[in-house]
Residue frames as a rotation matrix with the C-alpha (Angstrom) as fourth column:
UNK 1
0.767 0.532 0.359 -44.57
0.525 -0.199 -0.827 17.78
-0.369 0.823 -0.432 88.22
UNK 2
0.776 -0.497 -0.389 -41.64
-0.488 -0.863 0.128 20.19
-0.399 0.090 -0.912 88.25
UNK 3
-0.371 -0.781 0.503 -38.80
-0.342 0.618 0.708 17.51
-0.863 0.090 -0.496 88.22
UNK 4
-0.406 0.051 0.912 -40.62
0.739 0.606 0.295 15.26
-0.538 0.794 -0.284 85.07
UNK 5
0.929 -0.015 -0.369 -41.52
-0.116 -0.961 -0.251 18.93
-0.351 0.276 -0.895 83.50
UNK 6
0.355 -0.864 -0.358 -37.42
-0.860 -0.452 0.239 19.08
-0.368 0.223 -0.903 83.17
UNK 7
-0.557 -0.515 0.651 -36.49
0.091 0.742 0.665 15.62
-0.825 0.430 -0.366 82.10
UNK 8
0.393 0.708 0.587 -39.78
0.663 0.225 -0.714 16.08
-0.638 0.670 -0.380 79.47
UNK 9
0.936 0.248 0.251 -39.07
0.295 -0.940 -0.173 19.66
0.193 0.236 -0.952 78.14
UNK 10
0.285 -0.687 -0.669 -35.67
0.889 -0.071 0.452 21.14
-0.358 -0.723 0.590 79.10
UNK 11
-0.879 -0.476 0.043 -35.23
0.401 -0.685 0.608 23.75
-0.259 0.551 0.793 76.24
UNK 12
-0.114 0.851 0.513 -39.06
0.929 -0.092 0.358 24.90
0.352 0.517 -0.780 76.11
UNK 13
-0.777 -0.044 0.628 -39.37
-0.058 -0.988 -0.142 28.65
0.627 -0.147 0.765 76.59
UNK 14
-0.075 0.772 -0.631 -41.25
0.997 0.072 -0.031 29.36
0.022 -0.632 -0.775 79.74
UNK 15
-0.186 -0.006 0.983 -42.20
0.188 -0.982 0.029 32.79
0.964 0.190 0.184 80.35
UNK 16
-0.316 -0.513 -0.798 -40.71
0.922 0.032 -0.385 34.36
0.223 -0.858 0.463 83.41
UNK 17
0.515 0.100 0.851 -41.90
0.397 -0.908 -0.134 37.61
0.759 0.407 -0.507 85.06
UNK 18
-0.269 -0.850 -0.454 -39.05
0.914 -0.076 -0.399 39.10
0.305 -0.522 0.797 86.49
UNK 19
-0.912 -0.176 -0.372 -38.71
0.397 -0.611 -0.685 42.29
-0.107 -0.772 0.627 88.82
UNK 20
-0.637 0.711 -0.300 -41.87
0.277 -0.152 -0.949 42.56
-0.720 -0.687 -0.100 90.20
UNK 21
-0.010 0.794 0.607 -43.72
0.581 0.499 -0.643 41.86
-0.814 0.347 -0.467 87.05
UNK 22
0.122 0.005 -0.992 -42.57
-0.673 -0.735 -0.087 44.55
-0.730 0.678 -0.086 84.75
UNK 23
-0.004 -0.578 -0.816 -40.67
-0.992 -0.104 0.078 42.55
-0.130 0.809 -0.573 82.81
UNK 24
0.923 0.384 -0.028 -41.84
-0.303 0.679 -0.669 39.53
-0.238 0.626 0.743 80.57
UNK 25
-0.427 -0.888 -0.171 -38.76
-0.889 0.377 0.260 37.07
-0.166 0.262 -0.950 79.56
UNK 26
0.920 0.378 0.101 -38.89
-0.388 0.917 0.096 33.64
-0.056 -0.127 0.990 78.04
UNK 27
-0.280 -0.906 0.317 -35.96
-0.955 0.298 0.008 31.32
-0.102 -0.300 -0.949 79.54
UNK 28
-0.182 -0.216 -0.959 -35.63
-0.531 0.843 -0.089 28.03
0.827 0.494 -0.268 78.92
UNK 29
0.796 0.579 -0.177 -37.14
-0.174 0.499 0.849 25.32
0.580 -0.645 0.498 81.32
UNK 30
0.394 -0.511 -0.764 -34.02
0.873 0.468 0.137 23.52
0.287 -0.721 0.630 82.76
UNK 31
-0.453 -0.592 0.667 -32.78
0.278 -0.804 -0.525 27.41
0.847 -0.053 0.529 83.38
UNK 32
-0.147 0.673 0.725 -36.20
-0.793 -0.518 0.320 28.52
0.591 -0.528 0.610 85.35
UNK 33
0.955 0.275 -0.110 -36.70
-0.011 0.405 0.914 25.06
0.296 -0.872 0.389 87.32
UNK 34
-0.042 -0.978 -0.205 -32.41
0.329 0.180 -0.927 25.07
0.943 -0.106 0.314 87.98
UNK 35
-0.590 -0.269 0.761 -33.06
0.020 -0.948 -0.319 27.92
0.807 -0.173 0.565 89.44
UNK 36
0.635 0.655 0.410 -36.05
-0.654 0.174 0.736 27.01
0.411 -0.736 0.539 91.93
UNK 37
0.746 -0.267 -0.610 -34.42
0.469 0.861 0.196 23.70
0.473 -0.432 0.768 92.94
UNK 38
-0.482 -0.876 0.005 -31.15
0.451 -0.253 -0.856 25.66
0.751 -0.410 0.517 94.00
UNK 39
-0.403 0.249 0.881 -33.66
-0.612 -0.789 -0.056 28.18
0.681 -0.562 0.470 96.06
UNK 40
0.683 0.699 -0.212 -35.28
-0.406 0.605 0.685 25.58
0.607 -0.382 0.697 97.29
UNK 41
0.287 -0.607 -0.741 -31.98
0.858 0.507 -0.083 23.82
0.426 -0.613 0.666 99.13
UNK 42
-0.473 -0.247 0.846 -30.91
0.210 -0.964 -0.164 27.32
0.855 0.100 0.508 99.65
UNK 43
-0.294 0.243 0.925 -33.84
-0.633 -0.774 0.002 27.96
0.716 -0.585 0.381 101.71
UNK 44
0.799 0.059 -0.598 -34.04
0.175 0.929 0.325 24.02
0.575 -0.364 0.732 103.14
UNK 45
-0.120 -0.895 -0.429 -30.54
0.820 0.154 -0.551 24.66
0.559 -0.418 0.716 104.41
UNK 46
-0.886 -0.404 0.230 -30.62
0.187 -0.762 -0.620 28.50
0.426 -0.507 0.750 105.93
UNK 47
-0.653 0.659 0.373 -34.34
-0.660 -0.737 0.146 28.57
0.371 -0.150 0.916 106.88
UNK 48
0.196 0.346 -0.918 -35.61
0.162 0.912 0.378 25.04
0.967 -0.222 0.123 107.69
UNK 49
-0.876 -0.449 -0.177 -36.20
0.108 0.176 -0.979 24.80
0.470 -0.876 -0.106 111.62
UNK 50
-0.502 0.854 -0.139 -38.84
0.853 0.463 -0.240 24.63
-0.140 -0.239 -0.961 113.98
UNK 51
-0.118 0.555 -0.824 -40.18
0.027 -0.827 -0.561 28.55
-0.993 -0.089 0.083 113.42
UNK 52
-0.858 -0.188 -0.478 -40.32
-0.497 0.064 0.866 27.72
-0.132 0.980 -0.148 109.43
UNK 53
0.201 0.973 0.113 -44.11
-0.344 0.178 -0.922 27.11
-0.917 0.146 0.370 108.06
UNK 54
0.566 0.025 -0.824 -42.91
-0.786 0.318 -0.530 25.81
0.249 0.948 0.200 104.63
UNK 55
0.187 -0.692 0.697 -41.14
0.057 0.716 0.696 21.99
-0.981 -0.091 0.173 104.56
UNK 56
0.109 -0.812 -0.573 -38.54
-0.885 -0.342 0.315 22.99
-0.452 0.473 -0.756 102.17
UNK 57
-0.876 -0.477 0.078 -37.42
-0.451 0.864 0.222 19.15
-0.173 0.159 -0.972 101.96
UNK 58
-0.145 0.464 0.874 -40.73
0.169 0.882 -0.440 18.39
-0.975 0.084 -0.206 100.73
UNK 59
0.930 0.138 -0.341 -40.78
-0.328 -0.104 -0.939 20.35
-0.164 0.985 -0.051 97.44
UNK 60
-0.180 -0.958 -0.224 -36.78
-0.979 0.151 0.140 18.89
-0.100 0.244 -0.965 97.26
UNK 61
-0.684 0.142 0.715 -38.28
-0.258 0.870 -0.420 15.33
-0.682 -0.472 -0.559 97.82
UNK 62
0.441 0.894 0.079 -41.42
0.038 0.069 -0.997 16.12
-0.897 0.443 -0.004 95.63
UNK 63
0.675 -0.053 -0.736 -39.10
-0.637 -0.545 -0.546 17.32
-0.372 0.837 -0.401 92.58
UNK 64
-0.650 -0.692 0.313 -36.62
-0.698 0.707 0.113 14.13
-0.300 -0.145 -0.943 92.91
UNK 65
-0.243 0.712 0.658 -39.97
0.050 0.687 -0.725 12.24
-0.969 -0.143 -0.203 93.20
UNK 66
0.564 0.553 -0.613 -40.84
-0.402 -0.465 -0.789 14.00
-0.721 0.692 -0.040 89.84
UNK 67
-0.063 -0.963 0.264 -37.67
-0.756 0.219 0.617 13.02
-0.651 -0.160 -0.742 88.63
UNK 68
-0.630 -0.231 0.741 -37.50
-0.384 0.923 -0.039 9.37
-0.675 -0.309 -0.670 89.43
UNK 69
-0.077 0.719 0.691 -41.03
0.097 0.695 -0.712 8.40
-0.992 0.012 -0.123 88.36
UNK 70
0.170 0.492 -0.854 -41.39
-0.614 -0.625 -0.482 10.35
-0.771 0.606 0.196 85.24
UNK 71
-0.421 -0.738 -0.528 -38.89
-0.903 0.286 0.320 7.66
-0.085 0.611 -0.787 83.25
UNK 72
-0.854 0.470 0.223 -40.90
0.444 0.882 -0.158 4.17
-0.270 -0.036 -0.962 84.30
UNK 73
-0.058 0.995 0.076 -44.70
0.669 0.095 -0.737 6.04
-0.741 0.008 -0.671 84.05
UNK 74
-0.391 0.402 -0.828 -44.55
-0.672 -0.740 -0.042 8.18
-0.629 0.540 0.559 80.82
UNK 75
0.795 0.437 0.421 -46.16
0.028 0.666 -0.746 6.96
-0.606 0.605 0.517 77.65
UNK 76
0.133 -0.775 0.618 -43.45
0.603 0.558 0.570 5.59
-0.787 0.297 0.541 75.70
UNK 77
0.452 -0.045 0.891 -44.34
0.789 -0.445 -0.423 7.81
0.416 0.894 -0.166 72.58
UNK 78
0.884 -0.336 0.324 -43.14
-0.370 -0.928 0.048 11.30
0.285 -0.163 -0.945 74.58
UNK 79
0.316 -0.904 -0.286 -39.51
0.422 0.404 -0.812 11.48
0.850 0.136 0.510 74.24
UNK 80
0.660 -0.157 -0.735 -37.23
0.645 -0.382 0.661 12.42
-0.385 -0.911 -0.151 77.27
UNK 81
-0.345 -0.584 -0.735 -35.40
0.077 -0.798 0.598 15.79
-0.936 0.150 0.320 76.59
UNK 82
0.425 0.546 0.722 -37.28
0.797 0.152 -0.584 16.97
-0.428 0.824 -0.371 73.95
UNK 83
-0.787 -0.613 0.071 -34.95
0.516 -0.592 0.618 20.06
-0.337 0.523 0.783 72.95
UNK 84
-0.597 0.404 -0.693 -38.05
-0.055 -0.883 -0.467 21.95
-0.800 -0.240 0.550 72.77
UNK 85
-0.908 0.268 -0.321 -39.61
-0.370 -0.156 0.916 20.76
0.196 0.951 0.241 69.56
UNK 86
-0.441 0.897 0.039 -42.91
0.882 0.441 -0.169 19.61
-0.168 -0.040 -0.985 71.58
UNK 87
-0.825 -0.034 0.564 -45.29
0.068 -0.997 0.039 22.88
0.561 0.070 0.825 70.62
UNK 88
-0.995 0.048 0.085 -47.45
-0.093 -0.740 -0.666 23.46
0.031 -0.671 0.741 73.18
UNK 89
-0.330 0.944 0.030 -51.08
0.922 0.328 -0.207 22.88
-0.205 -0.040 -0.978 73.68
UNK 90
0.467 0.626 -0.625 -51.50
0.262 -0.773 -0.578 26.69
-0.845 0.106 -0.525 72.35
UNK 91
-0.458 -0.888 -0.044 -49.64
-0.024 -0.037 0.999 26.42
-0.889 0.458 -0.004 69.94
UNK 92
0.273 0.788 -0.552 -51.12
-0.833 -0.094 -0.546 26.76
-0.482 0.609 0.630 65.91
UNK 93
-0.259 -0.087 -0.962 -49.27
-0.800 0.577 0.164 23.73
0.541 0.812 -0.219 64.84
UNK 94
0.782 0.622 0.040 -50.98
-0.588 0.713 0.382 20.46
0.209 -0.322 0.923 64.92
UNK 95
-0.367 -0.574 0.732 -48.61
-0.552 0.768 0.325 17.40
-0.749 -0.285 -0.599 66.77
């Protein structure tokens, strides 16, 4: 979901809450999932091993997977890289 999330969306403001929830930010998508995916090899590479309870290389696998598929199984009408002009399902304007 994450991976075809960033090929769909890249420039949609997500809202981020940063140090320990005070603070409210909205960052752009391909900024906030960059970020995960790097943590995510980050902690695949220095923390992966047999005392590790999280498989690292499946949310790296799952977000590739997300990726790949997102280009053959959307519905043709949703563009890829939408540059942010999709508004939102709360949004007040009508698609």
């Amino acid at each position: 979901m994450l991976g075809a999330y960033l090929l769909l969306h890249p420039k949609v403001k997500v809202l981020v809450m940063a140090f320990a929830w005070f603070i409210h930010i909205r960052l752009p998508a391909y900024i906030v999932l960059g970020g995960w995916i790097v943590l995510q090899i980050a902690n695949a590479i220095w923390l992966a091993g047999p005392a590790s309870n999280t498989a690292w290389w499946a949310h790296i696998g799952g977000f590739a997977a997300g990726l790949a598929l997102i280009v053959p199984l959307r519905r043709k009408s949703l563009p890829l890289l939408d540059h942010g002009r999709y508004p939102g399902p709360w949004s007040s304007k009508k698609r």
